[in-house]
N, C-alpha and C positions, 0 to 999 in steps of 0.2 A: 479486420482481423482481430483474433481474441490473445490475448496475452496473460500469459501468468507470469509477473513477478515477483521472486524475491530479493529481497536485500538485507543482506545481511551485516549490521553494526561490527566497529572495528573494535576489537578486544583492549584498548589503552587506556587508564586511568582516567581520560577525558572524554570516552568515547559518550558515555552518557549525556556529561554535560553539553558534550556539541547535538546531540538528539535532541535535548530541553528547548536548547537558545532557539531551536526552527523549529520545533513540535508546531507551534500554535500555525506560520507561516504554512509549513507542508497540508495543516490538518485543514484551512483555509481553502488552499489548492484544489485538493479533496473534494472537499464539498461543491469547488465548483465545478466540478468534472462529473462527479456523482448526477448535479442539475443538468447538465447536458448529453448525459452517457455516455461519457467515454470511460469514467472508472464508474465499476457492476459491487465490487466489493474490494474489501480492506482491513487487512487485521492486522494488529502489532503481534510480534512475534515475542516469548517469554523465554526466560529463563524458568527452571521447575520452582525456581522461588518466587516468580513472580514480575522479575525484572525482563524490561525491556530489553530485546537483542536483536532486533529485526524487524522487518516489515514483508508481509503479502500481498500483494494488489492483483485483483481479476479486470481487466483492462481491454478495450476496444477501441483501438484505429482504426484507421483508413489502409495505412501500411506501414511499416517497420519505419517508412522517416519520419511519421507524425508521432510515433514512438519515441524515435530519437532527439524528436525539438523539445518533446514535453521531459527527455531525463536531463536535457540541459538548461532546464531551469527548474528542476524538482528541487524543493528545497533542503530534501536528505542527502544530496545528491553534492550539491552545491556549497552545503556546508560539512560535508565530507564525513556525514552518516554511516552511510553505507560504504563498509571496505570494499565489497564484492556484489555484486550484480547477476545475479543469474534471471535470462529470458529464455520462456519456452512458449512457443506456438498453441494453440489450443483451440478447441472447440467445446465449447458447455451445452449440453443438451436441454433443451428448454429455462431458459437461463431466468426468465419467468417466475420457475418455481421458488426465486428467494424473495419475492415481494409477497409477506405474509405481515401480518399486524403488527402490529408492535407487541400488542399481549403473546402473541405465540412464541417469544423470542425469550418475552418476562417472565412466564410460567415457567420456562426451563431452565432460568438458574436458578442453581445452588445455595 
């Protein structure tokens, strides 16, 4: 089953710094999920200045509880990143079409 998550970061004067202390740990995870496929993609979410407030994930289970083992040990999760959690069910149409080079990704920034 396909998953879109968001999470989005608690608004309090430390909220950053508890995103920092597990960045590295969460972005670990990441990657290994990304090598097995279960996570498809993933973007931090910004503020318009640039600051970090959130997270995206396009996500693939099995079903909603392999879903639920992997947000009880997510390390946004756990180290209490994310205030709010919003899951929504999905279907990505040829999901394929985001494995493009790395050059096609680089020419289009800014």
């Amino acid at each position: 089953m396909q998953f879109l998550i968001i999470g989005r970061d608690g608004t309090d004067d430390e909220a950053l710094n508890r995103r920092l202390a597990v960045r590295e740990d969460h972005i670990a995870l990441g990657d290994t999920m990304v090598a097995d496929g279960t996570m498809w993609y993933g973007a931090a979410l910004t503020t318009e200045d640039g600051k970090m407030c959130g997270s995206m994930l396009m996500m693939d289970f099995p079903s909603r509880q392999e879903l639920d083992e992997w947000l009880a040990i997510e390390p946004y999760v756990v180290g209490k990143v994310w205030e709010s959690i919003e899951i929504q069910t999905c279907n990505t149409r040829n999901p394929w079409q985001f494995n493009r080079d790395r050059e096609f990704y680089e020419s289009r920034k800014s």
